[in-house]
C-alpha positions as CSV (number, residue, x, y, z in Angstrom):
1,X,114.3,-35.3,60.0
2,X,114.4,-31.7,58.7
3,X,117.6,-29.9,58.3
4,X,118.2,-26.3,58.7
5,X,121.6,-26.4,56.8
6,X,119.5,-28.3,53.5
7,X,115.9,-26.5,54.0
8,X,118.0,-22.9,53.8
9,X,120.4,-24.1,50.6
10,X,116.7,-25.3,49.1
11,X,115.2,-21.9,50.1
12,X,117.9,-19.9,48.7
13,X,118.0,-22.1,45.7
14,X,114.4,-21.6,44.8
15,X,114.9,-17.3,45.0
16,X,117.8,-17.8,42.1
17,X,116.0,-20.1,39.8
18,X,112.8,-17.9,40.6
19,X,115.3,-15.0,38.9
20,X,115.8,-17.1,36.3
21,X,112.4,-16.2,34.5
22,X,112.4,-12.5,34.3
23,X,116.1,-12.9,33.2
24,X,114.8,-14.8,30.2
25,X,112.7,-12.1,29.6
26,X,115.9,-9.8,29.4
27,X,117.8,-12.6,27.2
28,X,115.5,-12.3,24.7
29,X,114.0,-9.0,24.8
30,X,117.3,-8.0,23.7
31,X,117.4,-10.2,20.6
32,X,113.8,-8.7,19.2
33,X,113.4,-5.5,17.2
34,X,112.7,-2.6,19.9
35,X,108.6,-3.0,18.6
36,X,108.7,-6.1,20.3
37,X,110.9,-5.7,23.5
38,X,108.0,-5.3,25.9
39,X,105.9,-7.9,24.5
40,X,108.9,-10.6,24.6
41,X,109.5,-9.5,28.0
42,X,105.9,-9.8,29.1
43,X,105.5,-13.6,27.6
44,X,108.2,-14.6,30.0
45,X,106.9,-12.5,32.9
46,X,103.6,-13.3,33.1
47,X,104.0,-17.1,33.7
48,X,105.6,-16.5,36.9
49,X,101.4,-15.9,37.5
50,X,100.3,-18.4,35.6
51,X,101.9,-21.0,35.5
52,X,102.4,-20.5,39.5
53,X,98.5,-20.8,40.0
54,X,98.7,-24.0,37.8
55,X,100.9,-25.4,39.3
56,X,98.9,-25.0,43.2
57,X,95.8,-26.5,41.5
58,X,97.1,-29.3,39.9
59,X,100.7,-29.0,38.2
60,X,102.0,-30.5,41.8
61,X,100.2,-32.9,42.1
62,X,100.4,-33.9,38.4
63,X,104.3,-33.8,38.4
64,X,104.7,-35.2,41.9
65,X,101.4,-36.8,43.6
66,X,101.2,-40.2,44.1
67,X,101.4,-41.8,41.2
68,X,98.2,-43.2,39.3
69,X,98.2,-46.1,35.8
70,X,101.5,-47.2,36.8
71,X,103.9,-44.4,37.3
72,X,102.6,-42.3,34.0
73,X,100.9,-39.3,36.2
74,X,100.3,-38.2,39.8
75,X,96.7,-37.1,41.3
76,X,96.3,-33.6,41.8
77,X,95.8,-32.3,45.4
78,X,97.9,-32.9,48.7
79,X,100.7,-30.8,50.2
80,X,100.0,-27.4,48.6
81,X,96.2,-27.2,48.4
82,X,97.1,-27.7,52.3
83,X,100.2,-26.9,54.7
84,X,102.3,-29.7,55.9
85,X,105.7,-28.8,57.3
86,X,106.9,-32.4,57.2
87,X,109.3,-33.8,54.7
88,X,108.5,-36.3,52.0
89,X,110.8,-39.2,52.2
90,X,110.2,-40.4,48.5
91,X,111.3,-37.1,47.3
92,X,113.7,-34.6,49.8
93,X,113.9,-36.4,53.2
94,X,115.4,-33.5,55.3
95,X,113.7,-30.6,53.3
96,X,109.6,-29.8,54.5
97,X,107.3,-30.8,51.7
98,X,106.2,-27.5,50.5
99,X,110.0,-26.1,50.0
100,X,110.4,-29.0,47.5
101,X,107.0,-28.1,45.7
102,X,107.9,-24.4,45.2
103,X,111.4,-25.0,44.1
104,X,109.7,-27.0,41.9
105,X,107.2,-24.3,40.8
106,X,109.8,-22.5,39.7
107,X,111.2,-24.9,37.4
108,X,108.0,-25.4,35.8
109,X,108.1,-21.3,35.1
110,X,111.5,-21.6,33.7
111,X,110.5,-24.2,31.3
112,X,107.2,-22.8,29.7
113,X,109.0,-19.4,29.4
114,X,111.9,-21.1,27.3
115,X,108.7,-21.6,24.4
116,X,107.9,-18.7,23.7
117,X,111.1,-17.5,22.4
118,X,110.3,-19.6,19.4
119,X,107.7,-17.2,18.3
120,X,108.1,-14.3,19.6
121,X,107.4,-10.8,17.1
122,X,103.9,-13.5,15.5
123,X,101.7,-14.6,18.7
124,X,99.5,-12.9,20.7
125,X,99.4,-12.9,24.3
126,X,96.6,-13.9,25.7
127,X,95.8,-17.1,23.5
128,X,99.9,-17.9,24.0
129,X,99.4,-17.5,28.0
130,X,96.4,-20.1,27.4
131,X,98.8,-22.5,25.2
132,X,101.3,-22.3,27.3
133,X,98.9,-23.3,30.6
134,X,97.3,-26.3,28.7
135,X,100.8,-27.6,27.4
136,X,102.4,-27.3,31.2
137,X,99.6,-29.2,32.0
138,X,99.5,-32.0,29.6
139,X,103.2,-32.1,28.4
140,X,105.5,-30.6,31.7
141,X,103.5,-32.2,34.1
142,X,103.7,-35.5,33.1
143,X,106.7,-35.9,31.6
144,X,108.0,-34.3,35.2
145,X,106.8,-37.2,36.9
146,X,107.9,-39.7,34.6
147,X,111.4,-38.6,35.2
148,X,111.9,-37.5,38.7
149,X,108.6,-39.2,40.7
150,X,110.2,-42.2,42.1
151,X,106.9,-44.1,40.8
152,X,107.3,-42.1,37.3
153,X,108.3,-45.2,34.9
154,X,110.9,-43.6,33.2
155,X,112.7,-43.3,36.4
156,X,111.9,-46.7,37.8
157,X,113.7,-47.8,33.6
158,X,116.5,-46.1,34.9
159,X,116.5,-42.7,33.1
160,X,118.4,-40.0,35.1
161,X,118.1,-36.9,34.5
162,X,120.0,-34.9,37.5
163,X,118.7,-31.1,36.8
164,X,116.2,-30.9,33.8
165,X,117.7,-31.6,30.7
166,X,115.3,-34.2,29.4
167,X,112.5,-32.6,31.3
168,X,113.0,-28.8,31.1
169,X,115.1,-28.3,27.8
170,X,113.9,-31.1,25.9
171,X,110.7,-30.7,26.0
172,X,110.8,-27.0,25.8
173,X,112.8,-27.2,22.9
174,X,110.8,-29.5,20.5
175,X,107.6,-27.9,21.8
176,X,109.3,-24.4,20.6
177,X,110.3,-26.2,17.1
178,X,106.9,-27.4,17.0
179,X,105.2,-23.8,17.7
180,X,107.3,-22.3,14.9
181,X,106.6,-25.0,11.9
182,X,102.9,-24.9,13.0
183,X,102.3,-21.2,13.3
184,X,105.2,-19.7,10.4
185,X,107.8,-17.8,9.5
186,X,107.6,-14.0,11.1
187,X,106.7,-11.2,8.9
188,X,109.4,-10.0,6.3
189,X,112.0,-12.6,7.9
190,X,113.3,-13.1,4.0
191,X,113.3,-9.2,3.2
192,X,113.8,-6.7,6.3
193,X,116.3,-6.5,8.7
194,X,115.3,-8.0,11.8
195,X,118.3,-7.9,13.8
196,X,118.9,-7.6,17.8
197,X,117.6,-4.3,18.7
198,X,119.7,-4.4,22.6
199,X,122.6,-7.3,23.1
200,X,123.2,-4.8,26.2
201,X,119.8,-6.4,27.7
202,X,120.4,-9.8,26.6
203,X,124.0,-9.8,28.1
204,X,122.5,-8.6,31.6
205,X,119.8,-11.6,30.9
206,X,122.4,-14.2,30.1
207,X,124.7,-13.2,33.2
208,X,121.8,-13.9,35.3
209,X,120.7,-16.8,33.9
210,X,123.8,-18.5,35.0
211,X,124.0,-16.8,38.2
212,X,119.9,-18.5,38.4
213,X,121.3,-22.4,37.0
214,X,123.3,-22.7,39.8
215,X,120.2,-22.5,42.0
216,X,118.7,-24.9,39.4
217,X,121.5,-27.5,39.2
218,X,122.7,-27.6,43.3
219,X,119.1,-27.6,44.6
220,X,118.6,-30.7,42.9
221,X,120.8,-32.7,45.3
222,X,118.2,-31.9,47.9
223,X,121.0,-31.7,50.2
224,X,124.8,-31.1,50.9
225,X,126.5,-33.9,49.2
226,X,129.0,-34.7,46.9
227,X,126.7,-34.3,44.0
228,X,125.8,-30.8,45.4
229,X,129.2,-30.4,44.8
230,X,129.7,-31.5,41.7
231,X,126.4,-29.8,40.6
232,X,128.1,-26.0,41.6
233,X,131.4,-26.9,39.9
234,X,129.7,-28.6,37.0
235,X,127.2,-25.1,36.7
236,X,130.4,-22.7,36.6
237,X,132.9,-25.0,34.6
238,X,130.1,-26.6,31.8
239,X,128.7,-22.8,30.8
240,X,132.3,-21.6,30.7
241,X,133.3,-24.3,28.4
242,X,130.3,-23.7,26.1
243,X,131.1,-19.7,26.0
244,X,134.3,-21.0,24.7
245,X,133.6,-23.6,22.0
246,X,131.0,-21.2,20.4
247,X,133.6,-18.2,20.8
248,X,136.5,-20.1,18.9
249,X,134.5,-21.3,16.0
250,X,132.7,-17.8,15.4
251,X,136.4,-16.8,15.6
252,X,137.1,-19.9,12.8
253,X,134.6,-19.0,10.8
254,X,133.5,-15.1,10.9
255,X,136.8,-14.5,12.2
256,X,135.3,-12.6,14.9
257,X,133.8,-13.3,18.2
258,X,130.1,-11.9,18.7
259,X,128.9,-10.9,22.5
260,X,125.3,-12.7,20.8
261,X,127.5,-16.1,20.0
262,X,129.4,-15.7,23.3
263,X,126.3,-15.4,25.8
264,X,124.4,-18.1,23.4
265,X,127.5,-20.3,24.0
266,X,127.2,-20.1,28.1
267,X,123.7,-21.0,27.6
268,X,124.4,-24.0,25.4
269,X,126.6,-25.6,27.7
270,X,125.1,-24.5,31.0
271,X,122.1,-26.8,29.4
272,X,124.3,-29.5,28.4
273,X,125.5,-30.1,31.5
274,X,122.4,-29.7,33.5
275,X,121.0,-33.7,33.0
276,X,124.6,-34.4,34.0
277,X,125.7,-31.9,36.6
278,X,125.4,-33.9,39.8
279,X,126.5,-37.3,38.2
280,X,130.0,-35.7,36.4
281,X,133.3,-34.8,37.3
282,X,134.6,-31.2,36.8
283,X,136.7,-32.5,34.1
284,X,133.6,-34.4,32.2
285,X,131.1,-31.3,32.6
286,X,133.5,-29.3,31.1
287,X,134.2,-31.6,28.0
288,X,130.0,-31.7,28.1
289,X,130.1,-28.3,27.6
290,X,132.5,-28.0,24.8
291,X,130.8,-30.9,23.1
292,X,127.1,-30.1,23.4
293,X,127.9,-26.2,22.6
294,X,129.4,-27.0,19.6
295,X,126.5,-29.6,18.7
296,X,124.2,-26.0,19.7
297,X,126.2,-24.2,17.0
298,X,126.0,-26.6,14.4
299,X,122.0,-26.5,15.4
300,X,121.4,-23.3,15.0
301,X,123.4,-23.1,11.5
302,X,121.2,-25.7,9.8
303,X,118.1,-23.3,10.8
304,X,118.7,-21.4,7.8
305,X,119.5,-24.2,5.6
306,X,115.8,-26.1,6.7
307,X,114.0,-23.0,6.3
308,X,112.0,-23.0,9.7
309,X,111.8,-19.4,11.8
310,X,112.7,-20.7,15.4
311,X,113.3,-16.8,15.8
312,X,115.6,-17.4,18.9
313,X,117.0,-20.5,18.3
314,X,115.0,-22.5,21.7
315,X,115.4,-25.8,19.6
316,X,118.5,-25.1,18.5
317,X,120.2,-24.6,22.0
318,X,117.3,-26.1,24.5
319,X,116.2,-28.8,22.1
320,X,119.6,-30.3,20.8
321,X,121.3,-29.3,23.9
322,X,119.2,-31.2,26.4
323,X,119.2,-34.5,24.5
324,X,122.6,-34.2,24.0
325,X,123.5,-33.3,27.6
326,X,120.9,-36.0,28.9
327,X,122.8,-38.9,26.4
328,X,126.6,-37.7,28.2
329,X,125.3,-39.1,31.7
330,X,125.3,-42.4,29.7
331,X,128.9,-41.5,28.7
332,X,130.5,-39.9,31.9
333,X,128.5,-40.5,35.0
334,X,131.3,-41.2,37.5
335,X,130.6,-43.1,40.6
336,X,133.1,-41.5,42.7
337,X,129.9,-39.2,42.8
338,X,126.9,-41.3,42.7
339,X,127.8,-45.1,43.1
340,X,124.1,-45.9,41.3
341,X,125.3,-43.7,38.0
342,X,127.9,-45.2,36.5
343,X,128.4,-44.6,32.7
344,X,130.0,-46.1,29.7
345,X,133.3,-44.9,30.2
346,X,133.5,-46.2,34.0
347,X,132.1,-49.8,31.7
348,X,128.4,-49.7,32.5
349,X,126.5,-50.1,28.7
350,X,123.4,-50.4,29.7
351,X,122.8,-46.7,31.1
352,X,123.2,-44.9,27.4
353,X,121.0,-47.5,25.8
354,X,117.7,-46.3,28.9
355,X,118.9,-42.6,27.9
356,X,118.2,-43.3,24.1
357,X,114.8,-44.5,25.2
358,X,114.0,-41.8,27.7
359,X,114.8,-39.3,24.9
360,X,112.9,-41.1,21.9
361,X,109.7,-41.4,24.3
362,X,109.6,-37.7,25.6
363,X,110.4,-36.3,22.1
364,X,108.1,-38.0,20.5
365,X,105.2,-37.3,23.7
366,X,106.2,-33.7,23.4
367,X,106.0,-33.1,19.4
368,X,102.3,-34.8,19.5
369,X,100.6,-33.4,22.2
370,X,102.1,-29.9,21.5
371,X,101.2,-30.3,18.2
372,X,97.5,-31.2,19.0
373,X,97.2,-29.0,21.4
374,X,98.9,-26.2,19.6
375,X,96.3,-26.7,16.8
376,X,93.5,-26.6,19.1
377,X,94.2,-23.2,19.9
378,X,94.9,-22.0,17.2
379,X,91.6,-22.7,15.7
380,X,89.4,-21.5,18.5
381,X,91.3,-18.2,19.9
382,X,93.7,-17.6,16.8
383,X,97.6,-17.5,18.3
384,X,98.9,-15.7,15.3
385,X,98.9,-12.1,15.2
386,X,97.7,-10.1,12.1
387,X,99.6,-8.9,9.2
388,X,98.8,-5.4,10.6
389,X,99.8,-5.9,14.5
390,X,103.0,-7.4,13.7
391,X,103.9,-4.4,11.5
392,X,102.9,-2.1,14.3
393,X,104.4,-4.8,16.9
394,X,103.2,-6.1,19.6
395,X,104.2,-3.7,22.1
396,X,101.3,-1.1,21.2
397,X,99.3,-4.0,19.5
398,X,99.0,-6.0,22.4
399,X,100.0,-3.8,25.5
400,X,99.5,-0.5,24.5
401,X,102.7,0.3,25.7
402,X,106.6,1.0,23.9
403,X,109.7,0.1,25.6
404,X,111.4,3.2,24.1
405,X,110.5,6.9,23.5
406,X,111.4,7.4,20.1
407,X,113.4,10.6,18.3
408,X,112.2,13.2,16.1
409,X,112.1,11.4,12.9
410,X,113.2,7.8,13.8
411,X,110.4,5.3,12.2
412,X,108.0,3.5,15.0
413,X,108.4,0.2,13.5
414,X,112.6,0.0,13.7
């Protein structure tokens, strides 16, 4: 039976995490030179078109149709091709169908716009919009059902994975490490000064990204409930955390703290604790925040040492931070919450050992087919931008357009 109270939190839900993308956009517009600011901003925004048409013709039913070859993909068609107001048992009981499928959608949006800050200031758009469609399709999609389809194998395993770490960061992540060993490092990375043009817009961005993730962690109760609950407190307590653990060791070893490490920080934890945020007490999201933001900063430091231009760090934070996030549901999943997640500390073993397997599998997927995929592209539309656009950047380049009016004097490629 539907219910108002769950339908409206759903609703509401899906309106913050649909924020969520155009603040990416903002988060790392802000960390670009000013060449590139409207470019960045438009390889975020333009999924939210995209990807949203994708996912009407066949992303849903990929992700969450009823399953085909033993829980490894859905069929495309059903609820949204149609209108049904009716719930879907299997999935949200008290929630209509097509509510769930466009909370969903926007999920989907948030995790292909987390690639492209991998390679931002190098690709051009149009043959990165086509990329980014074909690896929703063959990587999101699937993996999507694996986890959360209660056919999807990796679910029927055991593999929990409350809010996305595993299938939104994760994947995300090594797709975005894969995109930036395939296509290279960005011009004069080694010799200019490519430093964030505007941490004004990328604060702004980060503030409402969390304000968005709690829209992405509660809706995933599907209802009020404990693990609602625990999902809200979990949102605020496991991206406060992170702000702190990356704040103090800047402080330990730049002896300052940086609003760039402080906003990365939130995000690092507000990951972490996403896999984990309706399975955790406030006490253990908060100790995943610490943990996993620290893991982020230790990520993002070996960058530099391994000589790979993941310009803003997607791997580093998304990557690293989802695994790690989606292996602490093994550690801490309380059943005070959920009676069916119990974790090592509460003396179940056998929960971290699926979540080792649930990561190694979807890794492993994700590098391979983004890989082949990437390639693909690459070789029959050409993803990287010339020497000569990305000198110009890819504002006028690609778009014609500048996000700033210049001075008298000041160079058009600052």
């Amino acid at each position: 039976m539907i219910s108002p109270v769950d339908t409206l939190l759903v609703v509401f839900c899906t309106a913050l995490v649909m924020l969520m993308t155009p603040a990416l956009g903002l988060f790392f517009g802000g960390m670009v030179r000013r060449k590139n600011v409207l470019a960045t901003f438009q390889g975020c925004f333009i999924l939210l078109g995209a990807v949203a048409l994708q996912w009407l013709v066949v992303g849903h039913g990929l992700a969450f149709g009823r399953g085909a070859a033993g829980g490894w993909i859905g069929v495309p068609g059903g609820a949204m091709l149609g209108f049904s107001f009716a719930p879907d048992a299997d999935f949200a009981a008290t929630i209509p169908q097509p509510v769930f499928l466009l909370f969903e959608l926007t999920v989907a949006v948030f995790a292909a716009a987390l690639i492209s800050g991998a390679v931002v200031e190098r690709v051009r758009f149009g043959p990165m919009t086509v990329f980014i469609l074909g690896w929703t399709t063959l990587v999101y999609d699937p993996v999507a059902h694996w986890v959360w389809a209660p056919d999807g194998w990796l679910k029927k395993l055991g593999v929990h994975d409350f809010a996305g770490g595993l299938v939104v960061h994760a994947t995300a992540g090594v797709a975005a490490l894969c995109c930036a060993l395939i296509l290279g490092k960005r011009r004069g990375l080694d010799s200019e000064n490519l430093h964030p043009h505007n941490l004004t817009l990328t604060a702004i961005g980060s503030g409402l990204l969390w304000f968005g993730w709690i829209g992405l962690n509660t809706a995933h109760a599907w209802k009020v409930s404990p693990s609602m609950i625990a999902a809200l407190a979990a949102t605020i307590l496991g991206g406060g955390a992170g702000m702190i653990a990356w704040s103090l060791i800047e402080q330990l070893q730049k002896g300052k703290v940086t609003l760039l490490g402080t906003c990365t920080g939130a995000v690092a934890g507000l990951v972490g604790v996403s896999p984990a945020a309706g399975y955790v007490t406030p006490l253990g999201a908060s100790a995943i925040g610490l943990v996993v933001s620290a893991l982020c900063y230790a990520a993002v430091a070996a960058k530099r040492r391994l000589s790979y231009d993941d310009s803003l760090d997607v791997f580093g934070v998304h990557g690293v931070g989802g695994v790690a996030g989606l292996l602490a549901v093994g550690l801490l999943a309380d059943p005070a919450i959920d009676a069916e997640v119990v974790g090592l500390f509460q003396g179940n073993a056998d929960l971290i050992a699926v979540q080792f397997v649930g990561a190694g599998v979807v890794v492993a997927y994700t590098f391979v087919v983004t890989a082949g995929l990437l390639i693909a592209v690459d070789r029959l539309l050409g993803l990287r931008a010339s020497p000569e656009d990305e000198e110009l950047g890819l504002d006028l380049a690609e778009h014609g357009q500048r996000g700033y009016i210049l001075g008298e004097g000041e160079r058009l490629g600052a």
